[in-house]
C-alpha positions in Angstrom: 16.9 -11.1 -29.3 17.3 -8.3 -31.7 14.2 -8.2 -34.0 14.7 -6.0 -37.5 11.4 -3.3 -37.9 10.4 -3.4 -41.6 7.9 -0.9 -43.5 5.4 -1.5 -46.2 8.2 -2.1 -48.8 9.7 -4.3 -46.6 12.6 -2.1 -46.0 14.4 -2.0 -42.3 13.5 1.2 -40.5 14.9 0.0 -37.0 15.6 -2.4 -34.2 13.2 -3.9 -31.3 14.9 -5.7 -28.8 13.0 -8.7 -27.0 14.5 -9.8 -24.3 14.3 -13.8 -23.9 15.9 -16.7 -22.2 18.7 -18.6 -24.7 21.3 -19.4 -21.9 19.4 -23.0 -21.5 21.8 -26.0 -22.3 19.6 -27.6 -25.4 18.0 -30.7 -23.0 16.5 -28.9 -20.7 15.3 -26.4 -23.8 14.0 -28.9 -25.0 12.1 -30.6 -21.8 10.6 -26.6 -21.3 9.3 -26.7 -25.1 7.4 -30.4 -24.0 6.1 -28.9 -21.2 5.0 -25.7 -22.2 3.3 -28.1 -25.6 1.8 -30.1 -23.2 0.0 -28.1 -21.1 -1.0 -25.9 -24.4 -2.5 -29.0 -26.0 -4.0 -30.1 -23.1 -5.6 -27.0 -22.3 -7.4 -27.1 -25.8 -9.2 -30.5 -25.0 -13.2 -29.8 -24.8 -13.7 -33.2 -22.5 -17.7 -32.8 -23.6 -17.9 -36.7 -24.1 -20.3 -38.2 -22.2 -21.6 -41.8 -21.7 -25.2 -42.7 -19.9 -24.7 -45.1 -17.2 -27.0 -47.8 -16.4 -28.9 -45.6 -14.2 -29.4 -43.1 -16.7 -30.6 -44.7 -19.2 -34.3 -44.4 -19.5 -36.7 -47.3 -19.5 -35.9 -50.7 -17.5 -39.0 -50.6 -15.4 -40.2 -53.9 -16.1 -38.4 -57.3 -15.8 -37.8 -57.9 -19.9 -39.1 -61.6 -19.3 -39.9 -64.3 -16.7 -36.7 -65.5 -14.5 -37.3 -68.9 -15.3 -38.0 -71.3 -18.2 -36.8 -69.4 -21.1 -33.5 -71.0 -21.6 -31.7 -67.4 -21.3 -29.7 -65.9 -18.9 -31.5 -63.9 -16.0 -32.6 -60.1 -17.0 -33.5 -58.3 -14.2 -33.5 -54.9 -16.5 -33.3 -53.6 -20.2 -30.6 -51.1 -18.8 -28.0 -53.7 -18.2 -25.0 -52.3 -19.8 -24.9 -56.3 -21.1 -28.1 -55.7 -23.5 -27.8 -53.5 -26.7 -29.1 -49.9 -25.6 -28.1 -50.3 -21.9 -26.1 -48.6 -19.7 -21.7 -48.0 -20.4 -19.9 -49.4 -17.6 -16.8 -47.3 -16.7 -17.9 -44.3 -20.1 -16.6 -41.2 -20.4 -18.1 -37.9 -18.1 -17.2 -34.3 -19.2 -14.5 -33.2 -17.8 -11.3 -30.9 -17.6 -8.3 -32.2 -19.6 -6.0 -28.9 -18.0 -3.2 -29.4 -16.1 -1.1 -27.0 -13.6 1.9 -25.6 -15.1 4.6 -23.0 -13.4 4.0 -19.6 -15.4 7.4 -18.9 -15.3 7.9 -22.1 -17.2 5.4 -21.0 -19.9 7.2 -18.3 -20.5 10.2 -19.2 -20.8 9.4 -22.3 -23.0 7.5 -19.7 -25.0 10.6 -17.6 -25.2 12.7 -19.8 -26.0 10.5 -20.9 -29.3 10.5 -17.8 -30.3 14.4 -17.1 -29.6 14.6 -20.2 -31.8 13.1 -18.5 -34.8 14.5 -14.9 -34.1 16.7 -15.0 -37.5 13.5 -15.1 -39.6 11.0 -12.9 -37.7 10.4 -9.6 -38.4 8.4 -6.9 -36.7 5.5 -4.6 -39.2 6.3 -1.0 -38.3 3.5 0.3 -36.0 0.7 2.7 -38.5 0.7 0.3 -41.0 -2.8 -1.0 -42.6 -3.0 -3.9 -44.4 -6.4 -4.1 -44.8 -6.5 -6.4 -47.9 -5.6 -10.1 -48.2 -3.3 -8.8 -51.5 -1.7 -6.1 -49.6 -0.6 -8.5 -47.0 0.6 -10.9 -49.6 2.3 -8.7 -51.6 3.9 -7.0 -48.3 5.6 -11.1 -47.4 6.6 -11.0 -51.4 9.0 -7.9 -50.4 10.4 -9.9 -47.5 10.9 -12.8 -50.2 8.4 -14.8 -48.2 6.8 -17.3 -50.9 3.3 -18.4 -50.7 4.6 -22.0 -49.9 6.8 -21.0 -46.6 4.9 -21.1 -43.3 4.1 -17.9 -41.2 3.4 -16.9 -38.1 1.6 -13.6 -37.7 1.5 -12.4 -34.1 -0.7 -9.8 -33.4 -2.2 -7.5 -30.1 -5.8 -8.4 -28.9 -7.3 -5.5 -30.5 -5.7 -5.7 -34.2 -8.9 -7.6 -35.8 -7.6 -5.9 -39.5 -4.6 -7.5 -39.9 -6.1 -10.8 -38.5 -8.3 -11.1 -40.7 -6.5 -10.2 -44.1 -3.2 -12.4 -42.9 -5.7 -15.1 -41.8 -7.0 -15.3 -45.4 -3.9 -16.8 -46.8 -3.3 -20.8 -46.8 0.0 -20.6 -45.6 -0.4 -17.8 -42.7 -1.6 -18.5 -39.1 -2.7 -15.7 -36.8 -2.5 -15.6 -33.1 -2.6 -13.1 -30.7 -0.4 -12.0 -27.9 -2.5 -14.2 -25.4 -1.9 -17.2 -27.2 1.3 -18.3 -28.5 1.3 -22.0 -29.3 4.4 -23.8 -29.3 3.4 -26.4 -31.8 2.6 -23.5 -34.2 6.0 -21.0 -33.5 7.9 -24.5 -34.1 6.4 -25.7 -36.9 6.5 -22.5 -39.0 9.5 -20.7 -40.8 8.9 -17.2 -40.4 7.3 -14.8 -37.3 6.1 -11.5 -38.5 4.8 -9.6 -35.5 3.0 -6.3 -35.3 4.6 -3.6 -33.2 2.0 -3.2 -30.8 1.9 -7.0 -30.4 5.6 -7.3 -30.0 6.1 -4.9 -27.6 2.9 -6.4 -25.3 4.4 -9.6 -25.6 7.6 -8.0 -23.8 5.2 -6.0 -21.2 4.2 -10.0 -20.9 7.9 -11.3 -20.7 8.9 -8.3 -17.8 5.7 -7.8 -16.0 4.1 -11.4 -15.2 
């Protein structure tokens, strides 16, 4: 995957070549991409909800009323998940919503997203600073990027600057190098990544 460098007036300075997996017939592309969303999106799930049991619930000390003569049903506690207040049967518990995936399966779901959208990414020529939210929208303007079109801005772990200005703009989303959600990469219409952040997601592609 050949990716085109571009300067601050969107001119093409040079070449960057990713290498990425594209040999895949498109069903099992297409099975790697539901994978690799799958376990992203799964991953992501806090599983904080939790439920008090019966036995948790405080009170319940006392039998509520006598066992005979009332007419009712027998109540041997207020905790009864029966009675408003009580106990949940079968409630929710935190827990882990993760599941195991082959890392060389993540990446090469991830590459092949990206190989997917390699006509319409571009890579910001490393010494650049955009440190403004108009900067960076005037810089997509000379790419002929309108403020309507999704983006993807893929950045290194230590670029806060550009995350920040890029992030500011409705129709930009920023992720870094660590993160690359497939939901996101697909559901966008252009990549722009930084050099720094291109060329660690490579290190990523060949090292790992």
């Amino acid at each position: 995957m050949k990716l085109n460098i571009i300067d601050i007036n969107g001119k093409v300075s040079g070449n960057l070549e990713m290498s990425v997996e594209s040999s895949k017939d498109v069903q099992e592309k297409s099975h790697l991409l539901y994978l690799v969303n799958k376990y992203q999106h799964a991953a992501l799930r806090q599983g904080s909800a939790s439920c008090l049991t019966r036995g948790e619930v405080r009170g319940g000390g006392r039998k509520p009323y006598k066992q005979k003569g009332t007419g009712g049903a027998r109540r041997g506690s207020n905790r009864t998940p029966l009675r408003v207040g009580g106990g949940v049967i079968f409630g929710p518990k935190p827990r882990s919503f993760a599941i195991e995936l082959n890392k060389n399966v993540l990446k090469l779901g991830i590459q092949i997203a990206l190989d997917a959208r390699s006509s319409s990414s571009y890579v910001l020529q490393h010494g650049i600073t955009l440190d403004k939210t108009k900067e960076f929208s005037d810089f997509l303007k000379k790419l002929n990027i309108s403020n309507v079109d999704k983006v993807l801005v893929v950045t290194s772990e230590d670029e806060d600057g550009i995350a920040r200005t890029a992030g500011n703009l409705s129709n930009v989303d920023v992720t870094t190098t660590s993160f690359l959600p497939i939901s996101v990469v697909m559901g966008v219409k252009y990549i722009v990544y930084t050099e720094s952040g291109a060329k660690a997601l490579q290190e990523w592609f060949d090292n790992e």
